[in-house]
FIDREN-709783 format. One record per residue (C-alpha): residue number from 1; residue in one letter; chain; x, y, z. Coordinates in Angstrom, 1 decimal. Example, Ala and Ser with C-alpha at 12.3 -4.5 7.8 and 13.67 -1.06 7.14 Angstrom:
# residues 2
+-----+------+------+--------+--------+--------+
| pos | code | unit |      x |      y |      z |
+-----+------+------+--------+--------+--------+
|   1 |    a |    A |   12.3 |   -4.5 |    7.8 |
|   2 |    s |    A |   13.7 |   -1.1 |    7.1 |
+-----+------+------+--------+--------+--------+
***
This chain:
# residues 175
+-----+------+------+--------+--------+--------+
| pos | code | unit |      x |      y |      z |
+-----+------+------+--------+--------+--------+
|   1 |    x |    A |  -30.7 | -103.6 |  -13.5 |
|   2 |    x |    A |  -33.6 | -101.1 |  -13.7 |
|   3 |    x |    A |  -36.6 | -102.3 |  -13.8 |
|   4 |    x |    A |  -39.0 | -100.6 |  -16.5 |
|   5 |    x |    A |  -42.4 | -100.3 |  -14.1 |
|   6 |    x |    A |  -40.7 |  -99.0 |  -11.2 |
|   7 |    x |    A |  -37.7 |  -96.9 |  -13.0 |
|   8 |    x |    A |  -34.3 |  -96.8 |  -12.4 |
|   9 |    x |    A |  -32.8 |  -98.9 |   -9.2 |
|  10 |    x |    A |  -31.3 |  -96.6 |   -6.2 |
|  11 |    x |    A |  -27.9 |  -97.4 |   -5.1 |
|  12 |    x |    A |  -27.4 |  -98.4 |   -1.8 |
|  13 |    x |    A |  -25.7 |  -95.6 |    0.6 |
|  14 |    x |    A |  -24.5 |  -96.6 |    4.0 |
|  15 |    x |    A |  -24.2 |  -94.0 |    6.3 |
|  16 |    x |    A |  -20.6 |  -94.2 |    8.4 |
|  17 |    x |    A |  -21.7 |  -94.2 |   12.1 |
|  18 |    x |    A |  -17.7 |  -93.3 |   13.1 |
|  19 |    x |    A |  -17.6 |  -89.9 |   12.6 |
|  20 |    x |    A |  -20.6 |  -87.7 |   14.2 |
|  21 |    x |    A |  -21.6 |  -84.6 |   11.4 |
|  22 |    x |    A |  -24.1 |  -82.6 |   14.0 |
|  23 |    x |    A |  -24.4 |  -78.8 |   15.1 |
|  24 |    x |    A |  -21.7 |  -79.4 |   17.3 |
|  25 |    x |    A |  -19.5 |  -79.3 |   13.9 |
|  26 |    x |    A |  -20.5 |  -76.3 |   12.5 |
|  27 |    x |    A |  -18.7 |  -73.1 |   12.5 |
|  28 |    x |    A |  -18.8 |  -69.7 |   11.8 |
|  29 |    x |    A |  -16.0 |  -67.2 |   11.0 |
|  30 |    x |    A |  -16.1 |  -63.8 |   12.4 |
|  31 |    x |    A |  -14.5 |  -60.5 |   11.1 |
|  32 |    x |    A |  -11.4 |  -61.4 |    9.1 |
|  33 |    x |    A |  -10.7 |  -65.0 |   10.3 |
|  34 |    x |    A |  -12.6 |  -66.3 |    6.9 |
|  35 |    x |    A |   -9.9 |  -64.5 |    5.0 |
|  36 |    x |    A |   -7.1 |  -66.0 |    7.4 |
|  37 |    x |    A |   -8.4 |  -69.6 |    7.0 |
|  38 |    x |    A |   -9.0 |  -69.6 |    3.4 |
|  39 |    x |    A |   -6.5 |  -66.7 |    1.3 |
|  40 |    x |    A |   -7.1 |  -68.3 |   -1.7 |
|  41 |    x |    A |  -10.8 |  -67.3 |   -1.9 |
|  42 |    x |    A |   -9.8 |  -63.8 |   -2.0 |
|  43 |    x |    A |   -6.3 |  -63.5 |   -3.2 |
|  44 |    x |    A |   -5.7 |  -66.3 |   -5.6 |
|  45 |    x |    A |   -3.4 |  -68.0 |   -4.5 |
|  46 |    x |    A |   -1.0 |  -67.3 |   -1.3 |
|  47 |    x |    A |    2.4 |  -67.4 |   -3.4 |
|  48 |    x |    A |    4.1 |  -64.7 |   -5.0 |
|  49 |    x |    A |    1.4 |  -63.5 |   -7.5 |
|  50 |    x |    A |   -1.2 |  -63.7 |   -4.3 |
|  51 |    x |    A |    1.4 |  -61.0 |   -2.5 |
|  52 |    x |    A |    1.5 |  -58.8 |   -5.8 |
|  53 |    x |    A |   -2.3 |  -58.8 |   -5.3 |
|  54 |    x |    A |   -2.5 |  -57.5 |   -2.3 |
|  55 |    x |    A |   -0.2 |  -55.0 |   -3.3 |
|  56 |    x |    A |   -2.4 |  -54.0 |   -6.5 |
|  57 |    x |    A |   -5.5 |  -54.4 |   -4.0 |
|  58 |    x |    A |   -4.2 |  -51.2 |   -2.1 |
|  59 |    x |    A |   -2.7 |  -49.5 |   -4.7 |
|  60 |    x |    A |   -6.6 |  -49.8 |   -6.8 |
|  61 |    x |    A |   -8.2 |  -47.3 |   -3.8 |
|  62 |    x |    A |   -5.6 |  -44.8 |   -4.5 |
|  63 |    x |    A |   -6.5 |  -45.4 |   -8.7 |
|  64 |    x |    A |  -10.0 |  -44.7 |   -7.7 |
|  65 |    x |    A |   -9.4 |  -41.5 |   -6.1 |
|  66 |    x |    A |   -7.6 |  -40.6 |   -9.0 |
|  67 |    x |    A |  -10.5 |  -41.7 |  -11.5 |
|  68 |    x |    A |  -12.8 |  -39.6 |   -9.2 |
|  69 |    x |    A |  -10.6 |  -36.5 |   -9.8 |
|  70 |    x |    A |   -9.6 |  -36.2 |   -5.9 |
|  71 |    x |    A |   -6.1 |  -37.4 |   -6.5 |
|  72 |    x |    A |   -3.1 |  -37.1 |   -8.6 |
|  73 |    x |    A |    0.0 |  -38.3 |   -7.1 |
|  74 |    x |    A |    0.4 |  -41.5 |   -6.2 |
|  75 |    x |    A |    4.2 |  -42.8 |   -4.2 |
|  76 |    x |    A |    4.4 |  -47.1 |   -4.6 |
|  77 |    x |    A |    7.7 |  -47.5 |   -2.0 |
|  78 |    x |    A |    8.9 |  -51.4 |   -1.8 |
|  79 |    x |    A |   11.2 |  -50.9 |    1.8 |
|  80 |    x |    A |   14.2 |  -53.5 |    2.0 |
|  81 |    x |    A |   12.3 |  -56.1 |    4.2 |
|  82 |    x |    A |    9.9 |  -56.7 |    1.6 |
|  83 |    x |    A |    6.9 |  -54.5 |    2.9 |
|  84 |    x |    A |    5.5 |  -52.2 |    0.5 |
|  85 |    x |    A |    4.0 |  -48.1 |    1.0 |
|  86 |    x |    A |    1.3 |  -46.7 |   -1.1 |
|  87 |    x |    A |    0.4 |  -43.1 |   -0.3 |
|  88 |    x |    A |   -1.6 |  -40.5 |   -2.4 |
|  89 |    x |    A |   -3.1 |  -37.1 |   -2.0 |
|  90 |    x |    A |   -6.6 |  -38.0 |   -2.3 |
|  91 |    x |    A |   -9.5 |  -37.8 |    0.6 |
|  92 |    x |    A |   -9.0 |  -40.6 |    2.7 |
|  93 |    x |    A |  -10.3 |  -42.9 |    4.5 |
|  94 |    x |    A |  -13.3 |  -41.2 |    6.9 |
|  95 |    x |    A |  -11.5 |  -41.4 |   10.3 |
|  96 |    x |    A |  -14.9 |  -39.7 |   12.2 |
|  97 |    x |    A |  -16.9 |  -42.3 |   14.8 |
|  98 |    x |    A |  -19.5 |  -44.2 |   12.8 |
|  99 |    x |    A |  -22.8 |  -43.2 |   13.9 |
| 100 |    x |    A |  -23.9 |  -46.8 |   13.8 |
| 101 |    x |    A |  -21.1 |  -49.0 |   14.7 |
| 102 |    x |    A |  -19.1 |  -46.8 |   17.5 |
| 103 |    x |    A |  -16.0 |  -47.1 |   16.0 |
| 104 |    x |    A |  -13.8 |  -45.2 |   13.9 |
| 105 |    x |    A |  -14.7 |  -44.9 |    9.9 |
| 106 |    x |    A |  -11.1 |  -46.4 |    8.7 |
| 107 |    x |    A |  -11.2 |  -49.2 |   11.4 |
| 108 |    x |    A |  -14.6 |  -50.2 |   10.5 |
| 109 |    x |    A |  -13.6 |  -50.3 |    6.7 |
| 110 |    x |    A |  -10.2 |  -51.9 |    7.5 |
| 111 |    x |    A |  -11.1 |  -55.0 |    9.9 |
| 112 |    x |    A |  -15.0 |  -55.8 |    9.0 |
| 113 |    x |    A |  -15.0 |  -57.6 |    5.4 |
| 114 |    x |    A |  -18.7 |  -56.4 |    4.2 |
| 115 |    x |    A |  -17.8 |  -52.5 |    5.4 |
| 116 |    x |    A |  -16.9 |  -50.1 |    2.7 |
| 117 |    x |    A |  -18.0 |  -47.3 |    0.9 |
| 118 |    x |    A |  -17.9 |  -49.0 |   -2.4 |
| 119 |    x |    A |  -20.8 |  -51.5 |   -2.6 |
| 120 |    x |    A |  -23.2 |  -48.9 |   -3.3 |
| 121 |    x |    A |  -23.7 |  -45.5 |   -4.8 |
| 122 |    x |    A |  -22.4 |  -42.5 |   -4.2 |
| 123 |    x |    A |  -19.0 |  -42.6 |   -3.2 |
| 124 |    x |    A |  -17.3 |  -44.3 |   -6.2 |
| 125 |    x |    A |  -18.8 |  -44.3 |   -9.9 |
| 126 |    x |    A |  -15.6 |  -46.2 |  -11.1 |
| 127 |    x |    A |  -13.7 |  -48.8 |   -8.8 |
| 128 |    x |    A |  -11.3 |  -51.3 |   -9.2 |
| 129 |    x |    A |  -10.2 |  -54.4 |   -7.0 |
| 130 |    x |    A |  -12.4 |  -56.7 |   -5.0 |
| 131 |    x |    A |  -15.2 |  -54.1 |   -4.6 |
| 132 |    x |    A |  -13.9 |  -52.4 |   -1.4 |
| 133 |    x |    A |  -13.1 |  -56.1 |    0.4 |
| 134 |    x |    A |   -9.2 |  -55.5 |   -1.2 |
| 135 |    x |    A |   -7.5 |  -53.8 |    1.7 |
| 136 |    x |    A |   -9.0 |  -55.4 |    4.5 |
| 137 |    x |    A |   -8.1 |  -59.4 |    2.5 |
| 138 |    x |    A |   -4.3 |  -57.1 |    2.9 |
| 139 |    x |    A |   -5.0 |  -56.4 |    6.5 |
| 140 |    x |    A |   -5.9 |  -59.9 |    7.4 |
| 141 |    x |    A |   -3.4 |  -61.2 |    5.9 |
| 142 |    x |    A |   -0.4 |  -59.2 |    7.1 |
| 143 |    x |    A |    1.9 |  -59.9 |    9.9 |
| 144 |    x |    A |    1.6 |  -56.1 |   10.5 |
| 145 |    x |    A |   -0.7 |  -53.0 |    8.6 |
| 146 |    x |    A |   -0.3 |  -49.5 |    9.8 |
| 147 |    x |    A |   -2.9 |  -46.9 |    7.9 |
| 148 |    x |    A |   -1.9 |  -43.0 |    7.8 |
| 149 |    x |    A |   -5.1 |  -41.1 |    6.7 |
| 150 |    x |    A |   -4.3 |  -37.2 |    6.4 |
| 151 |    x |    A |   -7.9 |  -35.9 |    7.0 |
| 152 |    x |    A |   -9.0 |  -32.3 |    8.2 |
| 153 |    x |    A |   -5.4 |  -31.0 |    8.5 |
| 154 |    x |    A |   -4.6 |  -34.0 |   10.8 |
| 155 |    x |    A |   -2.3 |  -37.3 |    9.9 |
| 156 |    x |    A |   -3.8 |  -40.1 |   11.7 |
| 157 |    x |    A |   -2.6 |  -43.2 |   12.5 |
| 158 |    x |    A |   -3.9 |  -47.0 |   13.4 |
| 159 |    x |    A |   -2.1 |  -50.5 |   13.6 |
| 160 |    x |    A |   -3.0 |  -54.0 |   13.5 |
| 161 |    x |    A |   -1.8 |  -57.5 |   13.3 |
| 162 |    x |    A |   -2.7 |  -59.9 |   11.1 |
| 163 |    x |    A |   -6.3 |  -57.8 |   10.6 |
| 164 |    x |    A |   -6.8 |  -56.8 |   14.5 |
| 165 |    x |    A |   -6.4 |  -53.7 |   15.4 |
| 166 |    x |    A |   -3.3 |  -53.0 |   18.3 |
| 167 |    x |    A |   -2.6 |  -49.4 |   18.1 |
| 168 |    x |    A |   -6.0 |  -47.4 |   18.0 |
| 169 |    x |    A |   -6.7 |  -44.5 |   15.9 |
| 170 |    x |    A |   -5.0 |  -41.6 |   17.3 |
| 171 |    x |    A |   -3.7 |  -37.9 |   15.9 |
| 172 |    x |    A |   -0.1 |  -38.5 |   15.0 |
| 173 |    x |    A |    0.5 |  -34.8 |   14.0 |
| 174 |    x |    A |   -0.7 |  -32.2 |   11.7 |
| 175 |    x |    A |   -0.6 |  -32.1 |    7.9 |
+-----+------+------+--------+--------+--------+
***
């Protein structure tokens, strides 16, 4: 019962002594492993309206070229075992070595969740999706992911598996 001169009683809290809560149990996820362990904090959930997410997720960077007036065709291709193509005749994705990260443009934007050229100005006025985290959540969560970027009269190409690259950029043949 509280007591009016000292305020309200504290309940008593025992601390369990059997399980150990120390440095030792903290964690941290790196590149697209946070996206592997928890889908449903990017994609909704990881039933069939989570897979027509990812789908839309893609399909919104092609939408934004188009907003941007650098595109205007867009091919949606859903092959017999389930896998899904989107390809459009806008810029894409910068396949040069970034100057700060040593790596390709598109691998960079593909496999690290916070790279993109959407989370400031400049590149995008308009954009849709999960503000340029969309493909990469599609990437880390597919069995496989193979990006074609035609780019300086070149069609490249780069694979990964379940959001880690496999195949490396390379020049696939010429546009």
């Amino acid at each position: 019962m509280p007591n009016s001169e000292t305020g309200p009683e504290e309940p008593e809290i025992a601390v369990s002594k059997q399980q150990e809560y120390g440095a030792e149990q903290i964690d941290k996820l790196e590149g697209l492993e946070a996206v592997r362990k928890r889908p449903g904090m990017y994609i909704g959930d990881p039933d069939e309206r989570g897979l027509h997410h990812c789908v839309f997720e893609v399909l919104d960077n092609s939408i934004d070229e188009h907003l941007a007036n650098f595109c205007d065709r867009i091919k949606v291709t859903i092959h017999v075992d389930g896998s899904v193509s989107i390809a459009d005749n806008g810029r894409g994705i910068p396949v040069d070595m970034h100057p700060k990260f040593g790596m390709p443009a598109v691998e960079l934007v593909l496999t690290n969740l916070h790279a993109g050229g959407k989370f400031g100005q400049g590149a995008y006025k308009y954009s849709g999706g999960l503000h340029g985290v969309g493909a990469k959540c599609v990437n880390a969560l597919s069995d496989w992911f193979k990006a074609e970027v035609m780019r300086d009269g070149k069609v490249y190409a780069i694979t990964f598996e379940r959001g880690k690259t496999i195949e490396p950029l390379q020049v696939i043949g010429d546009v």
